[in-house]
C-alpha beads as a LAMMPS data file, in Angstrom:
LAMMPS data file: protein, C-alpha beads

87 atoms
86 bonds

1 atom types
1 bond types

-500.0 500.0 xlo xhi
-500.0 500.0 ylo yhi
-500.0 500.0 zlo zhi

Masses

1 110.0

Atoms # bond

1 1 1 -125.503 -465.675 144.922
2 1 1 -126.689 -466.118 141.413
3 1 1 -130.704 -465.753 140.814
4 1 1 -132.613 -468.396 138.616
5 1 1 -136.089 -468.586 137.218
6 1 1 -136.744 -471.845 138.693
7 1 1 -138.835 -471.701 141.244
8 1 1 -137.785 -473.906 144.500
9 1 1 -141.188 -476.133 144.388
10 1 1 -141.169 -476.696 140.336
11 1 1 -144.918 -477.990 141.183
12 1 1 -145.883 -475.077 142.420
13 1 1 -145.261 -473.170 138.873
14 1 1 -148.884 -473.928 137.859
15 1 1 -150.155 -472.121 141.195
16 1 1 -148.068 -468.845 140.695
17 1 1 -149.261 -468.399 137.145
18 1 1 -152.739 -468.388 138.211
19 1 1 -152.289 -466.174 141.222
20 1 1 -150.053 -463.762 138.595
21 1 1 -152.946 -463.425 136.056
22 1 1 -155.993 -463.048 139.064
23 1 1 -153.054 -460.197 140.335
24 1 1 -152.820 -458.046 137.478
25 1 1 -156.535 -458.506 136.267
26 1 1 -157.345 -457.126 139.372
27 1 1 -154.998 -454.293 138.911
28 1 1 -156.896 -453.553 135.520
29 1 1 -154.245 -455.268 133.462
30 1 1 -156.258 -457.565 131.069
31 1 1 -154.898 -460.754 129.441
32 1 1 -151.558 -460.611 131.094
33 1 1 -150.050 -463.877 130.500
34 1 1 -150.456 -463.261 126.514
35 1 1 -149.031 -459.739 127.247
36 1 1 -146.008 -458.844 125.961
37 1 1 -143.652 -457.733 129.640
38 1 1 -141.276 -455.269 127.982
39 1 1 -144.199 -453.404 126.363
40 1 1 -145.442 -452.823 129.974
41 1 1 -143.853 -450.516 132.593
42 1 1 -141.498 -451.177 135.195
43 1 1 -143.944 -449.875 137.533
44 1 1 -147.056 -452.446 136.500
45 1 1 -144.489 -455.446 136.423
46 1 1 -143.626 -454.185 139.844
47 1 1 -146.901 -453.698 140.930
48 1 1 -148.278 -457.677 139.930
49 1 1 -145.064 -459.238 141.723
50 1 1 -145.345 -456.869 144.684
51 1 1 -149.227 -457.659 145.122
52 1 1 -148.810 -461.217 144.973
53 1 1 -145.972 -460.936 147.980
54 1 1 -148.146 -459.345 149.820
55 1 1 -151.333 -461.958 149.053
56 1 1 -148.458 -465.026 149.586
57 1 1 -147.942 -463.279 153.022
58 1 1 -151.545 -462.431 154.368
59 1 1 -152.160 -466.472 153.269
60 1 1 -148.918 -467.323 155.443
61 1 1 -150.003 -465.685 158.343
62 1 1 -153.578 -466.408 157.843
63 1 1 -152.489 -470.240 158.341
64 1 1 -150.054 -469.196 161.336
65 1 1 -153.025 -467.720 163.046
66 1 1 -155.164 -470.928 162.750
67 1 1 -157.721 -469.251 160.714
68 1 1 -157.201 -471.329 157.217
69 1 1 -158.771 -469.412 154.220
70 1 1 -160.563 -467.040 155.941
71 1 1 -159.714 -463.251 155.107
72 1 1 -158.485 -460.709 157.996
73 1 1 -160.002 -457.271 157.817
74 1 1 -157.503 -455.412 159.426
75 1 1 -154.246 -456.145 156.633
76 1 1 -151.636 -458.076 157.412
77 1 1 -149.444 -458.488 160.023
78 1 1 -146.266 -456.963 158.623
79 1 1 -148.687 -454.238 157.439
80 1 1 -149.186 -452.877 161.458
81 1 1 -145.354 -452.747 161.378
82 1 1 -144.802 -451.101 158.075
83 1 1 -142.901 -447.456 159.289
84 1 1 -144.154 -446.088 155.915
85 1 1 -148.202 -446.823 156.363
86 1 1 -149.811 -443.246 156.780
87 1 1 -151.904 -443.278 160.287

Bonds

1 1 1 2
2 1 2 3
3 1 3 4
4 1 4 5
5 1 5 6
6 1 6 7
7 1 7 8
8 1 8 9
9 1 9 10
10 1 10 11
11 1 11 12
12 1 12 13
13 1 13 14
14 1 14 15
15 1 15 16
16 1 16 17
17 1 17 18
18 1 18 19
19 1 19 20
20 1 20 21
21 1 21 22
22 1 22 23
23 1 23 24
24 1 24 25
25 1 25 26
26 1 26 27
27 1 27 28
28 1 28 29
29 1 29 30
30 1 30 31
31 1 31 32
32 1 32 33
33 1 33 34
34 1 34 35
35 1 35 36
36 1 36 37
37 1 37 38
38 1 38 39
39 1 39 40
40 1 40 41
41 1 41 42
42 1 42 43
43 1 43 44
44 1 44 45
45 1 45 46
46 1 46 47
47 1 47 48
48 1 48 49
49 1 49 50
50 1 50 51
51 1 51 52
52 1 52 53
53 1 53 54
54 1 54 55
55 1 55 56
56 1 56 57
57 1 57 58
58 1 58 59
59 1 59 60
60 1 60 61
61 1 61 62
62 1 62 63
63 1 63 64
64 1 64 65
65 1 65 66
66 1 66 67
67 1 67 68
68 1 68 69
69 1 69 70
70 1 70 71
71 1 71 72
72 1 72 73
73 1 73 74
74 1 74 75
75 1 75 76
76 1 76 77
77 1 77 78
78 1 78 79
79 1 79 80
80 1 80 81
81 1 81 82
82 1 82 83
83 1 83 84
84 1 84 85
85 1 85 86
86 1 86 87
């Protein structure tokens, strides 16, 4: 299966840039989208794309739960599963 940049929802382009730049400014990384990537490490690139997963998820089941924008305290629901989470 070959990988594209598109994203499925091309309307939805506008909404992932702004949750990538409120991402890595809260992970300290200022002015991202004028940032040159390759001049970053692996690790922060990783770090944005893996946060905003994990914020796309929380809002999923947020919505699944019935509780529309409110935030849940206790993570997120794959998080109680997560094998690798230190008790």
């Amino acid at each position: 299966m070959s990988r594209s940049k598109k994203p499925v929802n091309p309307s939805a382009q506008n909404g992932l840039d702004r949750l990538k730049e409120e991402t890595a400014a809260e992970l300290g990384l200022k002015d991202y989208k004028n940032t040159y990537k390759g001049a970053l490490t692996s690790a922060d690139n990783g770090r944005v794309g893996g946060q905003m997963v994990r914020k796309m998820i929380e809002a999923q089941e947020t919505k699944f739960n019935g509780q529309g924008n409110t935030q849940t305290t206790s993570g997120t629901m794959t998080a109680k599963y997560d094998v690798n989470q230190q008790s």
